[in-house]
C-alpha atoms as one frame of an Amber mdcrd trajectory, in Angstrom:
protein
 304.740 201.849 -50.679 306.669 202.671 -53.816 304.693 202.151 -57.160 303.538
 204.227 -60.179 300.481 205.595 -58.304 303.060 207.075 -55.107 305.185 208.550
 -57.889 302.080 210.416 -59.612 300.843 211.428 -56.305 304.702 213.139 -55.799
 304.633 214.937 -58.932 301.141 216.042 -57.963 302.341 217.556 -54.948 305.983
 218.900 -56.113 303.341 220.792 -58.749 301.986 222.344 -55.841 304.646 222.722
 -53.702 306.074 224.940 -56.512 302.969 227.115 -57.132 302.908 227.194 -53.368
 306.588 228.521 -53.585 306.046 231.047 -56.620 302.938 232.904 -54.327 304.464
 233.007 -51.376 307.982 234.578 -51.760 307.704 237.005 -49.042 307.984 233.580
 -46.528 310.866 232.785 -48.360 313.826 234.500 -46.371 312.347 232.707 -42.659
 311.970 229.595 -44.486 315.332 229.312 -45.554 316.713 230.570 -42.007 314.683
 227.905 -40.517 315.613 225.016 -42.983 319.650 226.429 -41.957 318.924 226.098
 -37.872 317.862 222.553 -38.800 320.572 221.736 -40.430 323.278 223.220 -38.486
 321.975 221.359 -35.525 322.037 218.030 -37.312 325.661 218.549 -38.798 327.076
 218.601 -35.190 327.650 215.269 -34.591 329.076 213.811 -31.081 332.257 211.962
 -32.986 333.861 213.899 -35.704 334.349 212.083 -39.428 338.169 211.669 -39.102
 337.496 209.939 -35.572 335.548 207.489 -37.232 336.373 204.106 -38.927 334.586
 202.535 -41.770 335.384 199.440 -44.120 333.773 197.516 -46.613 332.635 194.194
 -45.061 331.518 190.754 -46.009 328.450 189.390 -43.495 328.262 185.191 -43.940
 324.074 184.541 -43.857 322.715 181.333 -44.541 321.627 182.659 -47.958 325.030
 183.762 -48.974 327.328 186.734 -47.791 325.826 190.441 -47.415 327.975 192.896
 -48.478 328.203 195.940 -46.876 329.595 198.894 -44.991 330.624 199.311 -41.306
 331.198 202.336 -39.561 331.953 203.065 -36.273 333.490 205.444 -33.783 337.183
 205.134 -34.038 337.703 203.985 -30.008 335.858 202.219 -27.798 332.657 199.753
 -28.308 328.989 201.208 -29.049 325.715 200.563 -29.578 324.873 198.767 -32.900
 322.717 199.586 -35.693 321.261 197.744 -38.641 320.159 200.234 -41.551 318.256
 199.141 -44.830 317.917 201.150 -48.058 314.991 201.836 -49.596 314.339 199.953
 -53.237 317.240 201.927 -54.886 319.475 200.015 -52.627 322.943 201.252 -50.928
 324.191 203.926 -53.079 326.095 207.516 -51.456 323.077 208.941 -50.011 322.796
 205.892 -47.670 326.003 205.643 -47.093 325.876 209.010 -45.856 323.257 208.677
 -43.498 325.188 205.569 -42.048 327.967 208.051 -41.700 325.862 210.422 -39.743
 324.327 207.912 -37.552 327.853 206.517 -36.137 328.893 210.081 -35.485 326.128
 210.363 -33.183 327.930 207.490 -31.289 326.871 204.171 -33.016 328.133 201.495
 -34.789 326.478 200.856 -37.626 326.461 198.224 -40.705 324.619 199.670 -43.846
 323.737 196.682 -45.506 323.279 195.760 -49.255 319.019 193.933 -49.341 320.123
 192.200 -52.730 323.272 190.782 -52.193 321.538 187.284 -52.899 321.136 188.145
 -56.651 323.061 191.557 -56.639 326.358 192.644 -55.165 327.287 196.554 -54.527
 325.009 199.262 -56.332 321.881 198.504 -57.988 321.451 202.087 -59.738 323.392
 204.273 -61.037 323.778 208.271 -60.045 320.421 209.841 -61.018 318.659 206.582
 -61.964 315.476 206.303 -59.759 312.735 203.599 -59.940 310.411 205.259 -61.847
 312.501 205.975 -64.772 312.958 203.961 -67.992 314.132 200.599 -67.416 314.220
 201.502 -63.318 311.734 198.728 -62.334 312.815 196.015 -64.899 316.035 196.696
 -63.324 315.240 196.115 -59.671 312.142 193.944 -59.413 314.078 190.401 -60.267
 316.485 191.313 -57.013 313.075 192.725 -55.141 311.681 189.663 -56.431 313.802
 187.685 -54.188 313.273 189.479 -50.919 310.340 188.245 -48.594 309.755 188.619
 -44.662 311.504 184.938 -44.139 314.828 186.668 -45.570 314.211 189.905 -43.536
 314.373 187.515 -40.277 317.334 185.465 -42.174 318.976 188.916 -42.412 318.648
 190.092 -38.812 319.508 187.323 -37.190 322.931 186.710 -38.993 323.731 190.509
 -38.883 322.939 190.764 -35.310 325.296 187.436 -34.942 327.596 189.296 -36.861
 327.584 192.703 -34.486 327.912 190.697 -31.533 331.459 189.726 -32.501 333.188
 192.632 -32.936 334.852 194.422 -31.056 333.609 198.139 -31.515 330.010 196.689
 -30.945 329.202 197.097 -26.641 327.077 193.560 -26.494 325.811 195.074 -23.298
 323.433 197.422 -25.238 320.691 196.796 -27.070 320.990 196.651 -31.341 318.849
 199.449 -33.320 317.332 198.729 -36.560 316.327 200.930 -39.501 314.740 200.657
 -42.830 313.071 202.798 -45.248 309.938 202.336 -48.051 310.438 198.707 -49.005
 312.796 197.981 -46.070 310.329 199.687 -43.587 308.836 196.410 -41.987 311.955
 194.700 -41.574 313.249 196.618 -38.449 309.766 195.081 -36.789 310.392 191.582
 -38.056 314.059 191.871 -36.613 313.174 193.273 -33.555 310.298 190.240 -32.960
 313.102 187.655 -34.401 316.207 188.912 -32.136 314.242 190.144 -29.086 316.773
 190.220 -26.575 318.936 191.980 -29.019 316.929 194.294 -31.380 315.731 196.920
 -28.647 314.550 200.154 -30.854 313.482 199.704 -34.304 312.394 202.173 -36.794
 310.420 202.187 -39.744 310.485 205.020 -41.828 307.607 205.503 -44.664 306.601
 202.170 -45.087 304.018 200.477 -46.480 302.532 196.989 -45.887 302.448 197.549
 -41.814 299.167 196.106 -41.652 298.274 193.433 -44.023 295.907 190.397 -43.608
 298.376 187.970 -43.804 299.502 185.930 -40.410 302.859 187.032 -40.371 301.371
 191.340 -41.195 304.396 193.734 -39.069 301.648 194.586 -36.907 300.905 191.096
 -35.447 304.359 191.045 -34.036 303.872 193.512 -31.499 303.395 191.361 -28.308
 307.217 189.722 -29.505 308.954 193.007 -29.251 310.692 194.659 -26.364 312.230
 198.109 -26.120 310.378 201.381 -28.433 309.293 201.317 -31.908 309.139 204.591
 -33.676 306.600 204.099 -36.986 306.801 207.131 -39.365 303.960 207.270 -42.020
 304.045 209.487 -45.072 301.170 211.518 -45.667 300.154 210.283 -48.832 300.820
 206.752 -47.556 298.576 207.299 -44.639 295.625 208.625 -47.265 295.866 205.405
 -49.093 295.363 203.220 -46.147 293.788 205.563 -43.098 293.463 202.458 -40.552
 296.401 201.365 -40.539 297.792 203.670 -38.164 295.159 203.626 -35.549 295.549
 199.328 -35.898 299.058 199.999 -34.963 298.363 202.028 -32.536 296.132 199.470
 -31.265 298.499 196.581 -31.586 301.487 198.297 -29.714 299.264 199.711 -27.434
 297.684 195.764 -26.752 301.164 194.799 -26.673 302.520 196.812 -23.773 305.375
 198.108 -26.028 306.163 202.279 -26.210 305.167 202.733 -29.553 305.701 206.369
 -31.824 303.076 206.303 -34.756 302.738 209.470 -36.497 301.920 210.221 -39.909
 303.813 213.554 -40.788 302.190 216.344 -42.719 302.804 216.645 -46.087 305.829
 214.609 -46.184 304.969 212.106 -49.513 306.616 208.781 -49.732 310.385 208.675
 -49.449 310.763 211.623 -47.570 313.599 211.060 -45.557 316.800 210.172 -47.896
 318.549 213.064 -49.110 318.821 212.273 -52.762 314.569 211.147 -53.232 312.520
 213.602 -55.033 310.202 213.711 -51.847 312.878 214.654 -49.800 311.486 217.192
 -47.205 314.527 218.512 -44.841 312.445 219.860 -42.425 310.539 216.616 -41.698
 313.284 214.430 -42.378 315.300 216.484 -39.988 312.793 215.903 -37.318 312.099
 212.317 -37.774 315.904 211.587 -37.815 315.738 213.817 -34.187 313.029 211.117
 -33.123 314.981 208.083 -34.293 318.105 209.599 -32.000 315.801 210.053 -29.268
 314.808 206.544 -29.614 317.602 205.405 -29.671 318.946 207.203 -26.441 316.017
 205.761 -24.555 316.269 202.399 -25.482 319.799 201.507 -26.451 321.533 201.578
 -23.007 322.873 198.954 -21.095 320.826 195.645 -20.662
């Protein structure tokens, strides 16, 4: 989860990273040939930017209307995809991954968390959470955000999907969400079950709570895969968690992927976090697509 002690643990491990960097320069050249292989691979999407659509929309909820973005392959009708920000909230780097997702063939509505207390773009460019003013910023708009309007939010969106026309109703509805957003792919694929087929949580925290309604009781309500991705230092702070998830899917019946990935901190995956590690963002993005192949076909 995101809080002051996650943020000292990062700049415990950039500090490191660095030294680690500064030793080791003869590594250097096969690093940076690896880290190009990686990306070259990802930037070769199946549908090409200018053959894709995208528009700023307006989703009606029961709470209000979600603003947000839709993009799509420019023909035909696809798979859908919900994707959630992490506690920055949508901003270009999330837009961007939205963008990369529906060139791999999907359409895909990036939506806005706050839009009940906050419309468009919570922060501004190079603005993070941890920096002056960051959390007094976003916690009344965090504030307002609980697992009843995670299921409020699903539903409506998935309602939504269903009625347009570049959305194939015939195939099942990913779902994807990041840090604070993590759990809400598993509380929309337990609230829309003959819709939400893959979700994916990407390092989250708050998987396995003690409360009734924890993101690892809903395992025997979900159908399709679940891929779980657990930052390191996430993983260090609460070491059962993944083996109780593994448990509960496992209990469950439902394919489950639970992996913690090495020395990827907290916030790993978006381009534009401080933890950003391309090579294990890379991968779990490869394992999201994979998921999503398996899982996202016709009913």
């Amino acid at each position: 989860m995101c809080d002051d002690i996650t943020e000292r643990e990062l700049d415990e491990h950039l500090r490191k990273k660095a030294l680690t960097r500064r030793v080791f320069t003869a590594g250097a050249s096969s690093a940076i040939a690896i880290g190009g292989m990686l990306q070259a691979a990802h930037a070769a999407p199946k549908v090409a930017g200018a053959d894709l659509t995208e528009a700023a929309v307006v989703v009606p909820t029961p709470d209000g209307e979600a603003d947000a973005l839709f993009i799509h392959p420019a023909e035909g009708a696809h798979a859908a995809v919900i994707i959630w920000p992490d506690i920055h909230g949508v901003r270009p780097a999330f837009f961007d991954m939205a963008r990369q997702l529906a060139g791999e063939g999907y359409s895909v509505l990036a939506a806005n968390p706050y839009y009940r207390t906050f419309k468009g773009r919570l922060f501004a460019d190079g603005m993070t959470f941890r920096d002056p003013g960051g959390r007094e910023l976003v916690m009344p708009h965090y504030s307002a955000l609980s697992a009843e309007t995670a299921v409020t939010d699903a539903k409506a969106f998935v309602a939504w999907l269903d009625r347009q026309p570049a959305v194939d109703v015939a195939r099942g509805v990913g779902a994807v969400g990041f840090c604070m957003t993590g759990a809400w792919p598993l509380r929309a694929a337990a609230a829309v079950p003959d819709r939400v087929k893959a979700p994916c949580s990407f390092h989250s925290g708050r998987l396995v709570t003690d409360e009734a309604d924890s993101p690892h009781r809903l395992a025997d309500r979900i159908t399709g895969g679940v891929l779980i991705a657990i930052a390191e230092n996430d993983h260090e702070r609460q070491p059962e968690a993944r083996d109780i998830l593994i448990e509960a899917f496992e209990d469950a019946g439902v394919p489950a992927e639970i992996e913690v990935y090495e020395g990827a901190m907290h916030g790993w995956v978006p381009t534009d976090s401080r933890a950003y590690d391309r090579e294990q963002s890379e991968r779990a993005w490869g394992r999201m697509l994979a998921l999503f192949d398996a899982q996202l076909g016709a009913a």
